[in-house]
Backbone bond lengths (Angstrom), bond angles and torsions (degrees), N, CA, C in turn:
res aa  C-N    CA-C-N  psi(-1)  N-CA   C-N-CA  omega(-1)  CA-C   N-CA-C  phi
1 X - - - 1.452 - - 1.523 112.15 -
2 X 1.421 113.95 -36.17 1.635 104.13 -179.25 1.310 103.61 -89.58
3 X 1.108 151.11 29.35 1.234 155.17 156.48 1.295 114.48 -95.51
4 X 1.859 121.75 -31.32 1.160 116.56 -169.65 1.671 128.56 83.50
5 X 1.553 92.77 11.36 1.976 102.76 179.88 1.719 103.20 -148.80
6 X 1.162 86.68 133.18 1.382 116.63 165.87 1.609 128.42 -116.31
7 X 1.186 134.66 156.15 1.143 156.36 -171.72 1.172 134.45 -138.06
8 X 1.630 112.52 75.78 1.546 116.01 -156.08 1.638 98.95 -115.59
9 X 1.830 106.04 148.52 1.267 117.01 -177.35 1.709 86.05 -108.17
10 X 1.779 94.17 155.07 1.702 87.71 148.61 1.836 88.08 -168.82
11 X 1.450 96.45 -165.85 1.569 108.07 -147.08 1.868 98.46 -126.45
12 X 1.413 104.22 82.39 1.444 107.54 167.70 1.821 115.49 -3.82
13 X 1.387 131.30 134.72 1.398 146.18 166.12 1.284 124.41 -96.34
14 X 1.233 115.59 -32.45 1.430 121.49 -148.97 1.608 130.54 67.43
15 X 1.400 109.90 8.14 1.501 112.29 -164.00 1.613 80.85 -148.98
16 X 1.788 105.54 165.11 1.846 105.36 -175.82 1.317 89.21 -87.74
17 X 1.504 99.48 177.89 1.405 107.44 -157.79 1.624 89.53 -159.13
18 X 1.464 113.85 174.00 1.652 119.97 149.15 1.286 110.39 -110.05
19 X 1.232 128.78 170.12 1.538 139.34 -173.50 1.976 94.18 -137.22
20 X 1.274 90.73 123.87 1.765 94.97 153.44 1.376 118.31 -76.16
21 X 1.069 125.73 123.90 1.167 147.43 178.24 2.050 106.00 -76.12
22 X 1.318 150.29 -86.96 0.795 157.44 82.92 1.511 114.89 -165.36
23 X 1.664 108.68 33.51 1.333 113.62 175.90 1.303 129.98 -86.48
24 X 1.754 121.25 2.04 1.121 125.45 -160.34 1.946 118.33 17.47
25 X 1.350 93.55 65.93 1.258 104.44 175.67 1.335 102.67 -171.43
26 X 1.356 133.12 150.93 1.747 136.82 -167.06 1.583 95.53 -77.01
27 X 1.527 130.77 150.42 1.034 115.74 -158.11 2.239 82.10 -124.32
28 X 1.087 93.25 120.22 1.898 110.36 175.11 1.717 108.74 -72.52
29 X 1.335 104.18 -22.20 1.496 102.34 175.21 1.662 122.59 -145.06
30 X 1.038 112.34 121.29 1.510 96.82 178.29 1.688 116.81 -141.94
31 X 1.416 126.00 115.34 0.822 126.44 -158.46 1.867 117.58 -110.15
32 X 1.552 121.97 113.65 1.682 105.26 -151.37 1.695 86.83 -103.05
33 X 1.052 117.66 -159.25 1.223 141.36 -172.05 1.483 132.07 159.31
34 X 1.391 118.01 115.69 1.870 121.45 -162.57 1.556 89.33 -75.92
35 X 1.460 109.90 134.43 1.315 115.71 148.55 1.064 156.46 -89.24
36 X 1.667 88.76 5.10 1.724 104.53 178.52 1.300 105.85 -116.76
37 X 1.485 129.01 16.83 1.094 118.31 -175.10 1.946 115.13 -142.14
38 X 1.007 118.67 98.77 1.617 100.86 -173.76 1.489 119.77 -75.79
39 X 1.335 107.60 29.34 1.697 111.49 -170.04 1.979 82.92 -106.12
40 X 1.054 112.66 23.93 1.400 90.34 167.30 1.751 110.97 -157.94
41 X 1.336 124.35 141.76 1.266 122.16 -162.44 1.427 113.09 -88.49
42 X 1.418 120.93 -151.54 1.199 120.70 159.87 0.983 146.76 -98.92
43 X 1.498 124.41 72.34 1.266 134.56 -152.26 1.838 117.03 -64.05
44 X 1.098 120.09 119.01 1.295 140.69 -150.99 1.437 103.38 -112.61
45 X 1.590 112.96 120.68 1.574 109.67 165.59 1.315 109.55 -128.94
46 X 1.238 108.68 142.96 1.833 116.56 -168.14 1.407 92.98 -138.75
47 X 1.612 115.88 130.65 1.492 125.40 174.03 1.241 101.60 -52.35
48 X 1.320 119.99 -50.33 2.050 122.38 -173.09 1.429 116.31 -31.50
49 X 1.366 115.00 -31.70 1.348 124.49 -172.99 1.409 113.65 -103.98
50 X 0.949 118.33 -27.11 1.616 118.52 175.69 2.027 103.43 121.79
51 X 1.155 94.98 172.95 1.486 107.38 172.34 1.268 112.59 -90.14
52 X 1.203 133.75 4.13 1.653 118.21 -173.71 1.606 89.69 -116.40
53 X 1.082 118.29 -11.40 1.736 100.06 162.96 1.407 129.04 -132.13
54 X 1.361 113.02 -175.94 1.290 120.75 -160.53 1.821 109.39 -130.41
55 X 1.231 102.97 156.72 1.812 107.71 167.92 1.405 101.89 -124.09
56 X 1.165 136.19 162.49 1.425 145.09 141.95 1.304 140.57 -116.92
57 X 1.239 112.37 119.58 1.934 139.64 -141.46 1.999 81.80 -53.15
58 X 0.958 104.44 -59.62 1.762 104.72 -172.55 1.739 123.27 -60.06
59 X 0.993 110.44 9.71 1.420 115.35 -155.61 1.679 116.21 -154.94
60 X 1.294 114.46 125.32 1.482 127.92 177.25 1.617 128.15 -53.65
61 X 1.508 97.36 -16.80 1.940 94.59 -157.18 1.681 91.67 -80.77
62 X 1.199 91.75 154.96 1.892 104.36 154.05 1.423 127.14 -38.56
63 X 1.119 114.75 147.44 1.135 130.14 154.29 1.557 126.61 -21.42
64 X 1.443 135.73 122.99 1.101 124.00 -148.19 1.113 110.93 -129.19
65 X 1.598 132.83 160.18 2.102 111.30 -179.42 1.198 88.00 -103.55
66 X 1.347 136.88 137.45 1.585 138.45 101.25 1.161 113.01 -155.31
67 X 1.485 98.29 -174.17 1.791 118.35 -156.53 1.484 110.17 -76.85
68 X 1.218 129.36 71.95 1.361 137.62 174.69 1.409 115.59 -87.84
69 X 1.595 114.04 -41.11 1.615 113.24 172.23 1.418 125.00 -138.27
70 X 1.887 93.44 45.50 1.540 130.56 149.13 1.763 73.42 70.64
71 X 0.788 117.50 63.38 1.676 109.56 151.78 1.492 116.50 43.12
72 X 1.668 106.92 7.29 1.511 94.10 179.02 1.794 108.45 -115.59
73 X 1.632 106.47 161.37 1.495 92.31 159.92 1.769 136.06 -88.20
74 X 1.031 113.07 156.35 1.532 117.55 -169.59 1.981 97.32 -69.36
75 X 1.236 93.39 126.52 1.426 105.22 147.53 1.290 155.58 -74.05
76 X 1.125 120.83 -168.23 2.110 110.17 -179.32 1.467 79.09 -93.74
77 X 1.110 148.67 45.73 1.184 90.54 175.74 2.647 82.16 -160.67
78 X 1.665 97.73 -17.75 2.071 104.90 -169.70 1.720 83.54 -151.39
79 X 1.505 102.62 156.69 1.295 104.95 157.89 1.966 107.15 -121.17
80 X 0.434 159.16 174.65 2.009 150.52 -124.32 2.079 79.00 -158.16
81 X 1.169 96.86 131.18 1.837 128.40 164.85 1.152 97.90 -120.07
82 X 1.672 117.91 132.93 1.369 120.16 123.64 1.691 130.02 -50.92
83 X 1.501 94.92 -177.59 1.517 90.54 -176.27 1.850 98.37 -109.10
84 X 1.174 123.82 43.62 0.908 133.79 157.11 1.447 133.18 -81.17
85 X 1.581 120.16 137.01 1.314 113.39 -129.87 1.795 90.18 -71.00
86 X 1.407 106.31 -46.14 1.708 130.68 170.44 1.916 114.35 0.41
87 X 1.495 102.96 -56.48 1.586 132.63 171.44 1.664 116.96 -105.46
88 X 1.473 117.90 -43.12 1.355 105.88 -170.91 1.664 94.76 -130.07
89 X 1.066 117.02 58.29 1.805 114.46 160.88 1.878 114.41 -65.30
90 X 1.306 101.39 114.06 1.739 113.99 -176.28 1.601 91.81 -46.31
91 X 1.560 82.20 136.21 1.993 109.98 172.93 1.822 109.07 61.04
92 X 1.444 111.81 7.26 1.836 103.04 179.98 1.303 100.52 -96.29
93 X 1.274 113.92 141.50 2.005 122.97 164.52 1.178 90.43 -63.08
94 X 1.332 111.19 166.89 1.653 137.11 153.29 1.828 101.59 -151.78
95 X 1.365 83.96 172.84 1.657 94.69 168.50 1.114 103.65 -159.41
96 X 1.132 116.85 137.70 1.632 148.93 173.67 1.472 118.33 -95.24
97 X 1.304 112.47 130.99 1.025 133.18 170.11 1.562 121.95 -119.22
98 X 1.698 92.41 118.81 1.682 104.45 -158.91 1.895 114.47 -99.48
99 X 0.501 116.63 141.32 1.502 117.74 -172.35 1.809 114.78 -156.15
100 X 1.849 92.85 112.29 1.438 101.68 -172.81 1.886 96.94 -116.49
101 X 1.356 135.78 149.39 0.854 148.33 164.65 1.630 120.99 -67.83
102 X 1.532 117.61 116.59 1.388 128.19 -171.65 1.160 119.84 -109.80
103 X 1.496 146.87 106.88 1.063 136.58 -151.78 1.647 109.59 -78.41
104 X 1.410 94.31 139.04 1.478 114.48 -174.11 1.955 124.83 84.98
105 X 1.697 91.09 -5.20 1.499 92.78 169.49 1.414 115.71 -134.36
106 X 1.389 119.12 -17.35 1.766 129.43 -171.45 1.520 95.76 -149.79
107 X 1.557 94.17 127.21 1.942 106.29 157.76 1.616 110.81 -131.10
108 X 1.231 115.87 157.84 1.398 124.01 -175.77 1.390 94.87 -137.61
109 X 1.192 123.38 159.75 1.499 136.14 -174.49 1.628 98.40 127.12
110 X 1.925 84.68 -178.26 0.952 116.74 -173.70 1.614 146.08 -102.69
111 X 1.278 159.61 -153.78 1.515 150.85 163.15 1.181 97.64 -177.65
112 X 1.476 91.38 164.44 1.454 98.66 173.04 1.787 109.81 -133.15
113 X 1.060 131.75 107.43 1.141 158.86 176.07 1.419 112.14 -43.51
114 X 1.549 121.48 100.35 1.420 111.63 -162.43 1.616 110.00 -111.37
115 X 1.917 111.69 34.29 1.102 99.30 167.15 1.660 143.98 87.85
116 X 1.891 88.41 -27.73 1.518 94.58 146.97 1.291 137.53 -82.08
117 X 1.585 127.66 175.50 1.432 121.03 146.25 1.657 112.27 -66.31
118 X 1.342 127.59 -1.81 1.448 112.86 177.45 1.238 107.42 -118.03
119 X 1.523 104.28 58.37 1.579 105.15 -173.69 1.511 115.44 -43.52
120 X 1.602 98.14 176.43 1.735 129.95 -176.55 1.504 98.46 -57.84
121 X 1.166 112.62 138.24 1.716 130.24 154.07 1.393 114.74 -73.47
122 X 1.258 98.16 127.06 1.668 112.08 -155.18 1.605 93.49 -123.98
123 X 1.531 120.44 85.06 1.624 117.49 161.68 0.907 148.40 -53.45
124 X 1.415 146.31 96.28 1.493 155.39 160.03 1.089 117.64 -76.95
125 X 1.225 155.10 46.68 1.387 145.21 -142.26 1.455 114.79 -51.96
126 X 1.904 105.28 38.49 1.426 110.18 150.08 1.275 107.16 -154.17
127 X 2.053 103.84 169.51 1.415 95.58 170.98 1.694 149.16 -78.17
128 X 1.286 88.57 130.82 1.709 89.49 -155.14 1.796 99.19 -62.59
129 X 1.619 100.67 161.19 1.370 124.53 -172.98 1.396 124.48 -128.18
130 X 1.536 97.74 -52.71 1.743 110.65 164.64 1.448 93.46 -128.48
131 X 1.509 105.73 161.42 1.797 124.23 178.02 1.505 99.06 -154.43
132 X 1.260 112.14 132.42 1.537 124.34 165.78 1.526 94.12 -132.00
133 X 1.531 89.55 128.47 1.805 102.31 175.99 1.785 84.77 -117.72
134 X 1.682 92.95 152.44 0.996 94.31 155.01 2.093 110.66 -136.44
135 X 1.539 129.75 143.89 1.446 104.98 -172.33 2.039 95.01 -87.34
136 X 1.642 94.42 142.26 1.416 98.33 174.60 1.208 123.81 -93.47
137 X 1.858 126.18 -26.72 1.264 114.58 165.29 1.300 142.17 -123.02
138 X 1.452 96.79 65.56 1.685 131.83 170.82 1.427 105.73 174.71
139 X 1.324 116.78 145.76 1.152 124.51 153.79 1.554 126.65 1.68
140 X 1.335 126.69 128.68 1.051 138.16 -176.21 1.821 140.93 160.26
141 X 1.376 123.19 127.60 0.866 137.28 -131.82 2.101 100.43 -76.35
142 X 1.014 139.61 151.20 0.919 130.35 -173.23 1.868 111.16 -92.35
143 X 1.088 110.08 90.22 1.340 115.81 -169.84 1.342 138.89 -75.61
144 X 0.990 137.12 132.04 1.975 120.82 -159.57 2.088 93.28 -159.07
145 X 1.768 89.21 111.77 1.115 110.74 171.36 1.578 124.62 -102.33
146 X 0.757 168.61 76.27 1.446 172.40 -116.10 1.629 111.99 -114.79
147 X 1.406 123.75 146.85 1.591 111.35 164.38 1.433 142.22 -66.93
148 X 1.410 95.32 -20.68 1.707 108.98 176.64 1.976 112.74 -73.71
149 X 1.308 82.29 -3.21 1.843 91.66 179.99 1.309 139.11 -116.47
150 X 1.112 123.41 44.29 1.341 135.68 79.17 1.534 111.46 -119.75
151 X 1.669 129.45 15.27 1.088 118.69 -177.66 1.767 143.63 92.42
152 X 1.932 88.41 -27.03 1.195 103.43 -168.94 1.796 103.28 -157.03
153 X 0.974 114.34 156.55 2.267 118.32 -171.63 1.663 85.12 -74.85
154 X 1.093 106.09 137.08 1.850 135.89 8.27 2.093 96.60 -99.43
155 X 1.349 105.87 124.05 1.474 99.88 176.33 1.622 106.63 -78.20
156 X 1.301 105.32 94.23 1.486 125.21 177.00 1.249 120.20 -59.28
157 X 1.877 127.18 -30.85 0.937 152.12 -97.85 1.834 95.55 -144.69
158 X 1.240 105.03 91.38 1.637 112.45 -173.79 1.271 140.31 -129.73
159 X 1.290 128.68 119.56 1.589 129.45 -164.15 1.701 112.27 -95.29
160 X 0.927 143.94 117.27 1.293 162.76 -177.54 1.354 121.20 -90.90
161 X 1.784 124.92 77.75 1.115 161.95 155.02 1.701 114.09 -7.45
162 X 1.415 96.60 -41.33 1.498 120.55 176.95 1.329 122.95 -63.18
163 X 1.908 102.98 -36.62 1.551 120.72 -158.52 1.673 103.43 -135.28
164 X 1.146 95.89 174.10 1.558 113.70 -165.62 1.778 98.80 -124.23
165 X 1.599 87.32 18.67 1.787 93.77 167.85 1.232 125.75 -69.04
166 X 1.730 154.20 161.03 1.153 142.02 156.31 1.368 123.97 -71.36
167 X 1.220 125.99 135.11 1.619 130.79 175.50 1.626 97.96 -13.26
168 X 1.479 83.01 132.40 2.112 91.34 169.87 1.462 113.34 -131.11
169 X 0.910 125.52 -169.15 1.519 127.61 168.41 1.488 111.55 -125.23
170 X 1.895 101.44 170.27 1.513 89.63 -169.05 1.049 122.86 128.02
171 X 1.235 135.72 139.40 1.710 130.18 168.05 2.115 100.82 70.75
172 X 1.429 108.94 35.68 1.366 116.31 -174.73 1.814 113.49 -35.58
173 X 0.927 144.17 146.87 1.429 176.73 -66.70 1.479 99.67 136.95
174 X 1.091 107.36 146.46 1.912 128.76 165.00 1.308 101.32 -147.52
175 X 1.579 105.65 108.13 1.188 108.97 179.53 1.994 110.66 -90.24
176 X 1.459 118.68 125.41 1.287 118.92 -159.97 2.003 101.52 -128.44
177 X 1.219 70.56 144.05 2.169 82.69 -175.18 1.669 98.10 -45.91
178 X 1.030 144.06 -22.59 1.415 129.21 172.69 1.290 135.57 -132.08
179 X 1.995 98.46 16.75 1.750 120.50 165.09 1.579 101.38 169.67
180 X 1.322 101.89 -137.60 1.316 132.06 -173.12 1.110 134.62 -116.40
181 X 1.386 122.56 124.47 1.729 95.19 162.18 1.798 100.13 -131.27
């Protein structure tokens, strides 16, 4: 709980359901995945985007609408499944991965990208370490820059979550004592 992550199993229904989470805290990211089945990816829900849609950790496209977590938001306390086979296929494991934002060590949200090289200031009111952006409306690669890579601004230096590509450069980061730019 003081970390802000959880790691919950549960056992497909066929019908929606809630899931305890057990962070007593609203969870900004939560990412499930069936384990008995590879016909389905990793279906990804982030408050930033709303409850009626979804992203997926393996995959480039936008942000998508449907009823994956019954249109509601997750609480401190369940996160809401449809009865879609995707999250709740009768008799399949999954596991969830819960992620709530802690001040001064984890933020989740959003920006909006205005297109320059001197991009938007992006607040954490700490210093960032790792960052995975992902863009939600169009296409785009799920990106994660870290400080140990190259060590020093602009972290040029990027691994792609999406792909089984090798570290590239590009799409620079400034990592700053109280976010991003």
């Amino acid at each position: 709980q003081s970390a802000g992550f959880s790691i919950v199993s549960y056992t497909g229904t066929g019908s929606s359901a809630s899931v305890g989470h057990g962070l007593n805290a609203e969870p900004h990211l939560i990412i499930t995945k069936n384990r008995d089945s590879s016909s389905y990816g990793w279906y990804t829900y982030a408050k930033a985007i709303g409850n009626t849609k979804y992203l997926t950790l393996e995959q480039t496209s936008a942000a998508a609408t449907f009823n994956l977590w019954q249109d509601t938001t997750a609480t401190s306390s369940v996160f809401y499944l449809s009865s879609n086979a995707a999250v709740m296929n009768s008799g399949d494991n999954y596991v969830a991965y819960c992620i709530s934002p802690v001040a001064g060590y984890s933020a989740i949200g959003s920006y909006t990208a205005n297109g320059s090289s001197d991009g938007p200031f992006v607040h954490t009111g700490f210093a960032v370490a790792w960052l995975m952006t992902k863009r939600t409306n169009s296409t785009g690669s799920w990106e994660i820059h870290d400080l140990r890579r190259p060590g020093y601004n602009p972290q040029d230096e990027r691994l792609l979550a999406d792909g089984a590509n090798a570290e590239a450069s590009g799409n620079d980061v400034d990592f700053l004592s109280n976010g991003f730019k």
